[in-house]
C-alpha positions in Angstrom: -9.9 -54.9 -86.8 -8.5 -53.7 -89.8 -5.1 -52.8 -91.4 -3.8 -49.7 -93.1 -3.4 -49.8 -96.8 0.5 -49.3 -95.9 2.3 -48.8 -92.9 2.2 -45.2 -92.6 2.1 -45.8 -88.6 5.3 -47.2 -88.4 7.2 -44.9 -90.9 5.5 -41.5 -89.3 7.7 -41.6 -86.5 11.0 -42.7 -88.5 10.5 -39.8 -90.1 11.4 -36.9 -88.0 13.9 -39.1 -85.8 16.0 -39.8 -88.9 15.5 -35.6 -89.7 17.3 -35.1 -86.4 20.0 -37.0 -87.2 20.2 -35.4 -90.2 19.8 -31.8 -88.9 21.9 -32.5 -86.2 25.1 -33.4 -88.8 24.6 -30.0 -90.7 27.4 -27.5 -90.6 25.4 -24.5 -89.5 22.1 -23.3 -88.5 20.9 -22.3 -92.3 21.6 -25.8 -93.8 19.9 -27.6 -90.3 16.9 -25.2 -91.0 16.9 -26.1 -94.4 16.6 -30.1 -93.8 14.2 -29.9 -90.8 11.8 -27.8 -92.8 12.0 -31.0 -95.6 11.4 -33.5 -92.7 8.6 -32.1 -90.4 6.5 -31.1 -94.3 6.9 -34.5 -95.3 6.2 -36.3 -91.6 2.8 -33.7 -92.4 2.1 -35.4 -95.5 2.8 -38.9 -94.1 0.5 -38.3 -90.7 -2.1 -36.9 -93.4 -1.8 -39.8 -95.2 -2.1 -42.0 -92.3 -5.9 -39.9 -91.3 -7.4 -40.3 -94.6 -6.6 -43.8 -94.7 -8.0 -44.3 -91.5 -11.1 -42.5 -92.1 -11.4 -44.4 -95.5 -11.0 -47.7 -93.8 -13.4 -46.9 -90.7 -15.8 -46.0 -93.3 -15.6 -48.8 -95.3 -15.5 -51.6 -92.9 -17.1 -49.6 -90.0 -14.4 -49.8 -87.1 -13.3 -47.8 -84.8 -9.7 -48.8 -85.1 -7.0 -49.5 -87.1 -4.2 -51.1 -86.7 -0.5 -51.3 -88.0 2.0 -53.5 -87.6 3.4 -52.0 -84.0 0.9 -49.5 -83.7 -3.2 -48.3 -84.1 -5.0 -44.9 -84.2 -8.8 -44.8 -83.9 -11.3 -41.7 -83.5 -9.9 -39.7 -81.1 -6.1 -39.8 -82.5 -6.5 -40.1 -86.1 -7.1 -36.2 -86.4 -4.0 -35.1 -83.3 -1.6 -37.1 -85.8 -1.4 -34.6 -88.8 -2.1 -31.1 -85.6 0.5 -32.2 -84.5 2.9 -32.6 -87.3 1.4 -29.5 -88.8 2.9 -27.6 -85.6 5.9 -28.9 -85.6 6.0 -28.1 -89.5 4.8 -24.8 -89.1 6.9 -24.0 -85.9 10.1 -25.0 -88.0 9.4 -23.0 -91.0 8.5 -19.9 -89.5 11.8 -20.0 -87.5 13.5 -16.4 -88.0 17.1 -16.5 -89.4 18.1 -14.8 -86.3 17.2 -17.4 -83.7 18.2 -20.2 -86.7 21.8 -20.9 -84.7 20.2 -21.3 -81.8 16.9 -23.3 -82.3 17.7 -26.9 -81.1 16.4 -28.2 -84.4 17.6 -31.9 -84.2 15.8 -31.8 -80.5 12.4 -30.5 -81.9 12.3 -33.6 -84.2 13.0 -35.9 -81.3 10.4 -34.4 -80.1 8.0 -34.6 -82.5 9.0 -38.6 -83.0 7.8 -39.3 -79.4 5.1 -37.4 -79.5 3.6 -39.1 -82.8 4.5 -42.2 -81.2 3.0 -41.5 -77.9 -0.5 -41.0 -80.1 0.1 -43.8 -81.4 1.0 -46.5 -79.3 -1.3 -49.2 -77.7 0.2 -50.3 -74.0 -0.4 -48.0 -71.1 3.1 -48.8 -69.7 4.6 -47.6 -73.2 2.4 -44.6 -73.3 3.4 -43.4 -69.9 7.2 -43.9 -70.9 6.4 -41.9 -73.9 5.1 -39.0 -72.0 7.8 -38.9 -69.7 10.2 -39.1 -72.4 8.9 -36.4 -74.0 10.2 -33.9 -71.7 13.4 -34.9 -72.0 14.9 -32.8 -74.8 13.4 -29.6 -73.9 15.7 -30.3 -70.5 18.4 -30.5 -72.6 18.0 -27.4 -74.5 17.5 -25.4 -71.3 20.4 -26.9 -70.1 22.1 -25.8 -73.2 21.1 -22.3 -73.3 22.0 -21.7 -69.7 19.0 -20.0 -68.5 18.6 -23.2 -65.9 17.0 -26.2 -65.4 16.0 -27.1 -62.3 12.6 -26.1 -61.6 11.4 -27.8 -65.2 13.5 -31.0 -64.0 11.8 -31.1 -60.6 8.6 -30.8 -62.4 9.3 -33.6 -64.7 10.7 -36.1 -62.1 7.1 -35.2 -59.4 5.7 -35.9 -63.1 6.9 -39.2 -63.7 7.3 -40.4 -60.2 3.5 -39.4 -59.4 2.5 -41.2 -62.4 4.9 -44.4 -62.5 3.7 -44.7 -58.6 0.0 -44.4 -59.8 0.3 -46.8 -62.5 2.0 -49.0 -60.3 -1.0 -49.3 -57.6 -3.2 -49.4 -60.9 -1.8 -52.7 -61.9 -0.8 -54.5 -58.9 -2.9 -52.5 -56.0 -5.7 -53.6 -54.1 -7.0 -50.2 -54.0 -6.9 -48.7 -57.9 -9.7 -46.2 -56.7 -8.4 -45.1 -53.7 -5.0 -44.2 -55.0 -3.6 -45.1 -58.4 -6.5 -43.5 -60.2 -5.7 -40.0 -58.5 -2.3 -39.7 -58.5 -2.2 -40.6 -62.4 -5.2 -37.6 -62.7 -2.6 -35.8 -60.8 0.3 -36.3 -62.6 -1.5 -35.4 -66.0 -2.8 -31.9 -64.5 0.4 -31.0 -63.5 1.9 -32.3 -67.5 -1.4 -30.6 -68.9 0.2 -26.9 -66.7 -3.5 -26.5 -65.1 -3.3 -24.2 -61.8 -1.2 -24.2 -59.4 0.7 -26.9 -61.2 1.5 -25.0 -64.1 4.9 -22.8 -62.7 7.2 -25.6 -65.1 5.5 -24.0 -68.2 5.8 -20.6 -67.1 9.6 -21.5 -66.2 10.2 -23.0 -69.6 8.5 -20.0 -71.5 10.9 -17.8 -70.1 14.0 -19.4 -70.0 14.1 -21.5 -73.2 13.6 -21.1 -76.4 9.6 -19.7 -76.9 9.3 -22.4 -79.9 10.1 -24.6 -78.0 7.8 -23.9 -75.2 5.1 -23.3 -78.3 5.3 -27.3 -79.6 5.4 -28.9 -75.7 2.2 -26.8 -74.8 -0.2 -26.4 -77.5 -0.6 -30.4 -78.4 -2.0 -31.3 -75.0 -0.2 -34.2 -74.3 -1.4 -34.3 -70.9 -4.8 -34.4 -72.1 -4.3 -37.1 -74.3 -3.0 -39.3 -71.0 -5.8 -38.2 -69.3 -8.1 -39.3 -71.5 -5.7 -43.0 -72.5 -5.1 -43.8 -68.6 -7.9 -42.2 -66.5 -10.7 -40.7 -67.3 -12.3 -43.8 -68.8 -12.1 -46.0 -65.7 -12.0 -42.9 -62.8 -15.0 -43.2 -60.5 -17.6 -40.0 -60.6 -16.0 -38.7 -57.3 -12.6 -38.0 -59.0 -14.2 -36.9 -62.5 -16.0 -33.8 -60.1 -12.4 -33.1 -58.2 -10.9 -32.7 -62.0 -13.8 -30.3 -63.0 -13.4 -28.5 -60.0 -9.7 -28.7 -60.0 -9.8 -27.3 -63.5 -12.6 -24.8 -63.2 -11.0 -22.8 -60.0 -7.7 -23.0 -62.4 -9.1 -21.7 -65.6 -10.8 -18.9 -63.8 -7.5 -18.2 -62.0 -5.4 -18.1 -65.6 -7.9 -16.0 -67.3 -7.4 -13.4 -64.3 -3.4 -13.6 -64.7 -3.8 -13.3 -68.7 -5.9 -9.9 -67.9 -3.4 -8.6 -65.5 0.1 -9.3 -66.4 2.4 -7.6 -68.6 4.8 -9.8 -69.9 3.7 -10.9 -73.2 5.2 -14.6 -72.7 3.4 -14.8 -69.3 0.1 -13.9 -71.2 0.5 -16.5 -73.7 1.3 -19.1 -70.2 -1.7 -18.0 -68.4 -4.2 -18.2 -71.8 -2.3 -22.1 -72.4 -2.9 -23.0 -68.4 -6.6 -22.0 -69.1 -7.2 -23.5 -72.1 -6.0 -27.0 -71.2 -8.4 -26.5 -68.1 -11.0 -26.3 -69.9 -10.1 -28.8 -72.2 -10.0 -31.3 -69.0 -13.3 -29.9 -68.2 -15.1 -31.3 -71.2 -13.3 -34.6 -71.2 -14.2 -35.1 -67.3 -17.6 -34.2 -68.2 -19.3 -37.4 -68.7 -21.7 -37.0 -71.2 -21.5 -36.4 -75.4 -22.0 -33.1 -76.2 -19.8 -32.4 -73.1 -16.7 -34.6 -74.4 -17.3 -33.8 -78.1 -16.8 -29.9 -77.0 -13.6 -30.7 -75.1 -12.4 -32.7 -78.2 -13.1 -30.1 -80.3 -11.6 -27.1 -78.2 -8.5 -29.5 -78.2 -8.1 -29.3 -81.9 -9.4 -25.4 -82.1 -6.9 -24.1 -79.1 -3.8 -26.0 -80.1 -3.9 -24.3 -83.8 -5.0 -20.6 -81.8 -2.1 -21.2 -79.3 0.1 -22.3 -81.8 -0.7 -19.0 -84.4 -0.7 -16.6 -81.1 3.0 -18.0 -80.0 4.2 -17.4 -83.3 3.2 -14.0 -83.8 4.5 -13.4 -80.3 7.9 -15.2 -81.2 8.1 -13.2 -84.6 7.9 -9.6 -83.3 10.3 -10.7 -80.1 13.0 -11.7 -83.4 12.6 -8.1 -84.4 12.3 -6.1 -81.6 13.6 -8.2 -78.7 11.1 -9.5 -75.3 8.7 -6.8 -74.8 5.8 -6.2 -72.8 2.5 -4.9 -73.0 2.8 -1.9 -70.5 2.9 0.3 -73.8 1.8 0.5 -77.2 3.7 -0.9 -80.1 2.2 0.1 -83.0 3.8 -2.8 -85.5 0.7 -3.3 -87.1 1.6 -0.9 -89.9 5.0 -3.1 -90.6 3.5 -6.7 -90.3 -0.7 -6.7 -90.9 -0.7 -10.5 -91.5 1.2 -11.1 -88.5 -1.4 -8.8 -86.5 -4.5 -10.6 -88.7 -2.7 -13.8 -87.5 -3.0 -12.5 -83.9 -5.9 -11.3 -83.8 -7.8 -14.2 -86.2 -6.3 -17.0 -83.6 -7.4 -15.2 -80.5 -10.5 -15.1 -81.7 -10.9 -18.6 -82.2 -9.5 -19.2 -78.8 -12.4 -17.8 -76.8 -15.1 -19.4 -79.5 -15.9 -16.5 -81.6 -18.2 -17.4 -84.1 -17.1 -18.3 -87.7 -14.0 -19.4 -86.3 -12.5 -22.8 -85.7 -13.3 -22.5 -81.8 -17.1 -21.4 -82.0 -18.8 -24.3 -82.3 -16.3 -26.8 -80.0 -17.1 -23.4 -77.3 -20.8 -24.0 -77.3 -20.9 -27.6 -77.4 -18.5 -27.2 -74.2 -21.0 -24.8 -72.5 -24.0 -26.9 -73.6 -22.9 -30.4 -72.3 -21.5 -28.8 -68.5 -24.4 -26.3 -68.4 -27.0 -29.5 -68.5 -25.2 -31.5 -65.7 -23.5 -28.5 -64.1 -24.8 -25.6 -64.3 -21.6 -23.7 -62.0 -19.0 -24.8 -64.8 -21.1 -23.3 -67.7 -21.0 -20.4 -66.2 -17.0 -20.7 -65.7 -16.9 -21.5 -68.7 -18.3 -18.8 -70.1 -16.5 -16.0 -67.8 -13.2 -17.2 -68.6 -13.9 -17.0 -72.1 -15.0 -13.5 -71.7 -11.2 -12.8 -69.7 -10.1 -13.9 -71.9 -11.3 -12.3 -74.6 -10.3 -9.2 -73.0 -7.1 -10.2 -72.3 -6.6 -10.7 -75.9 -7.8 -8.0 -77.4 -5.5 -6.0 -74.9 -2.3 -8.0 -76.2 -3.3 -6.9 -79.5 -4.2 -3.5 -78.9 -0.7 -3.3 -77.0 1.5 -5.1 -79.4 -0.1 -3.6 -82.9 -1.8 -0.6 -82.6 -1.0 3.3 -81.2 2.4 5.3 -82.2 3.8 3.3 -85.3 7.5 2.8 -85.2 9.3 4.0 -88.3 9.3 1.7 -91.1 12.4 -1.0 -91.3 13.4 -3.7 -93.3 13.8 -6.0 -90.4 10.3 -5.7 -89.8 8.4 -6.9 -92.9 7.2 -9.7 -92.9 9.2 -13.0 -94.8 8.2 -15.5 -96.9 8.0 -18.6 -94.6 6.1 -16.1 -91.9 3.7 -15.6 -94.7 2.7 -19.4 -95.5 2.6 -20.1 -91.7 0.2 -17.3 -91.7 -1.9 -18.3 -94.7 -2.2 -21.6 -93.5 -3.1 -21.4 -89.8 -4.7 -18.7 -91.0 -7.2 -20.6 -93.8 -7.5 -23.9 -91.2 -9.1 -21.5 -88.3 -11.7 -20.1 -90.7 -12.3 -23.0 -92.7 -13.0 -24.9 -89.7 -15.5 -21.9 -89.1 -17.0 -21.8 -92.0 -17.5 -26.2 -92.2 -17.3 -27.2 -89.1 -19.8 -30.3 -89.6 -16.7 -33.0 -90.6 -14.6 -32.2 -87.6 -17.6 -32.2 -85.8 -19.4 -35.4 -86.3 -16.0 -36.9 -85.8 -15.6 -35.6 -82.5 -19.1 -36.5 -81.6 -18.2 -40.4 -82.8 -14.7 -40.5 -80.6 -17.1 -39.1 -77.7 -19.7 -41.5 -77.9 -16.9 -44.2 -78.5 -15.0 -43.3 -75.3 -17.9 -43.2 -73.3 -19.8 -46.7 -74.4 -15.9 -48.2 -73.1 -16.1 -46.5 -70.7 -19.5 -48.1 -69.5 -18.0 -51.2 -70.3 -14.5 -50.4 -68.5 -16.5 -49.5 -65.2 -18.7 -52.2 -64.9 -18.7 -55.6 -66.9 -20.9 -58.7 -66.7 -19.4 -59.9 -63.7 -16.5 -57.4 -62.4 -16.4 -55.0 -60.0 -15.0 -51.5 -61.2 -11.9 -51.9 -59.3 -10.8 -54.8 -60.7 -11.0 -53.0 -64.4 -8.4 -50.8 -64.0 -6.0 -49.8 -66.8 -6.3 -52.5 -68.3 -9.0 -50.4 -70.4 -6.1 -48.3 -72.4 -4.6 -51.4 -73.8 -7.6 -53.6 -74.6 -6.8 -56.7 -71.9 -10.2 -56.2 -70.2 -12.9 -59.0 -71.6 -15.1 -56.3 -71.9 -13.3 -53.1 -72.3 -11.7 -51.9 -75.6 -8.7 -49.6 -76.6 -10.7 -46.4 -77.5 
């Protein structure tokens, strides 16, 4: 096992948590704008930093892990580390001056901390906290705006009980199969929003702030515990109750996307969907299957991440709105309706976009084993589609408003737009790097978890999660 070059693990969480302080001791919302922007571009350059080193090392010295000095990121996190912080980064700079008093700026970079922590961090039991923690300051901010918090606080509280009770009988119970394995594959559909346990996003998205709801949705943190605390050491019978769990609830999303009105509800319903077919690929079993659903996790956090923005840019200038009529804005903001329409694309897989080639690897690898979930697969790409192109139709085209200053387009709108913009076709155009590193953190989670299910000498049972943290003789941190 090898070290990083410095301790870029260590420092990339520092980094936004002493930018809330700071944020949070500005004397209005300009000047807190101003130093969070600062922090979450240089926590981008430091998580950067922290990937190339990682895949110089891995190269080098062929491992498949790296560690720091309370920390280690391997395959499958070394490229979530700088998506995320490019989120959070984009997400704070595209903020419009009118909603700059009453973002929750200080709580978005507490949030960010424990997520890059969370991808980071080695024990189970920490990795849990982390998740659970991480709903914590949106509660705050809902609380704060007054819209209500109960239904996301009863979410996160079934959240953490379901999955402190799960690791509990993981550890200590005689029967890890039977019941700690499932109610932890519970608990992380219900924090991954897959139907029916998705009403806390919806909830969020309408009653706090839609950034917000943007940077708690599109990383899939649920996924990532799925993948750290289950999927490795679930028996086959619970892997098929996740795909069918997730296939019923993408197909259900797709159909509330395609219906609904509401433009926030549409960007919930196409979020619930895409993280259920996300779980799809990683409950999959085999490569190509897994290296899809890695993939699509990269490609639909950047799509859902453009599409929220564009969404939370025209509600600054026109207020909420809903698709029951045409808007015609496209004439006062093209890049924000290129933006739209170039990350919905890449949501349902169109080709020369970020999300076409983790699409077919996703169809290929459950269309081999499972024939019932290509198919679903492919269907609710195709609602989706639809639903998309509706939402821009909707929002961008028919009777053009008259023109206004309020609705050009500004400068930071116009880097986030360029850059999400250039990342979902470049990772069209070469999509072999991110590629063949999926592939690699596929074929690496799946020789552990060979190794996690059945060792020289142990039953499955007795592995347990002991597999996320590296304890087992056999088993490995992945």
């Amino acid at each position: 096992m090898s070290s990083f070059h410095l301790p870029w693990l260590e420092v990339l969480p520092l980094v936004p948590l002493v930018g809330a302080a700071w944020a949070y001791v500005a004397q209005d919302g300009d000047r807190s704008h101003r130093r969070s922007t600062l922090c979450s571009a240089l926590a981008l350059a430091v998580a950067t930093a922290a990937a190339l080193d990682y895949v110089w090392i891995a190269a080098s010295h062929d491992v498949r892990q790296v560690q720091g000095l309370l920390f280690a990121v391997d395959d499958l996190s070394a490229p979530l580390l700088p998506l995320v912080a490019l989120l959070y980064a984009v997400t704070i700079l595209a903020t419009p001056k009118e909603k700059t008093d009453r973002f929750a700026f200080s709580g978005t970079l507490v949030s960010e901390s424990i997520l890059l922590a969370t991808l980071t961090t080695r024990e189970p039991i920490a990795l849990a906290a982390l998740l659970c923690a991480g709903l914590v300051p949106p509660r705050f901010e809902l609380r704060a705006r007054g819209g209500g918090a109960r239904p996301y606080t009863v979410h996160g509280v079934t959240f953490g009980v379901l999955l402190a009770t799960g690791m509990t009988l993981s550890h200590f119970g005689p029967s890890t199969e039977t019941w700690g394995l499932p109610l932890i594959a519970l608990a992380m559909l219900l924090r991954s929003g897959v139907p029916p346990l998705h009403a806390w996003t919806l909830d969020l998205i309408q009653r706090g702030s839609f950034g917000t709801a943007i940077l708690l949705i599109s990383p899939m943190a649920g996924a990532y515990g799925m993948m750290r605390l289950c999927i490795p050491v679930a028996p086959d019978w619970l892997l098929q109750a996740i795909i069918l769990v997730c296939s019923l609830g993408s197909l259900w999303a797709a159909g509330v996307a395609l219906t609904v009105n509401d433009a926030r509800r549409v960007f919930a319903a196409l979020a619930s969907g895409q993280a259920a077919l996300i779980l799809i690929g990683l409950a999959l079993g085999n490569p190509i299957g897994v290296a899809g659903g890695l993939c699509l996790w990269i490609s639909a956090a950047l799509s859902l991440a453009g599409l929220g923005l564009v969404l939370r840019a025209v509600e600054s200038r026109i207020g909420r709105f809903n698709l029951a009529r045409f808007l015609g804005l496209y004439a006062q903001v093209p890049g924000l309706a290129a933006l739209f329409l170039l990350t919905g694309l890449a949501l349902v897989g169109f080709p020369g976009t970020i999300g076409f080639v983790g699409s077919e690897l996703l169809i290929e690898g459950s269309a081999v084993l499972h024939p019932a979930e290509g198919l679903v697969v492919v269907s609710t790409a195709a609602l989706n589609g639809v639903a998309i192109l509706r939402a821009y139709l909707r929002t961008f085209t028919g009777t053009s408003r008259s023109a206004k200053p309020v609705l050009e387009i500004r400068n930071r709108e116009r880097i986030a737009v360029v850059l999400l913009a250039g990342l979902v076709i470049g990772g069209g155009v070469l999509p072999q790097p991110g590629v063949s590193s999926r592939y690699r953190a596929a074929a690496h989670l799946l020789r552990a978890r060979s190794a996690a299910i059945s060792p020289p000498g142990r039953s499955p049972s007795e592995g347990g999660i002991a597999w996320a943290s590296g304890r087992g003789e056999n088993s490995h941190w992945p």
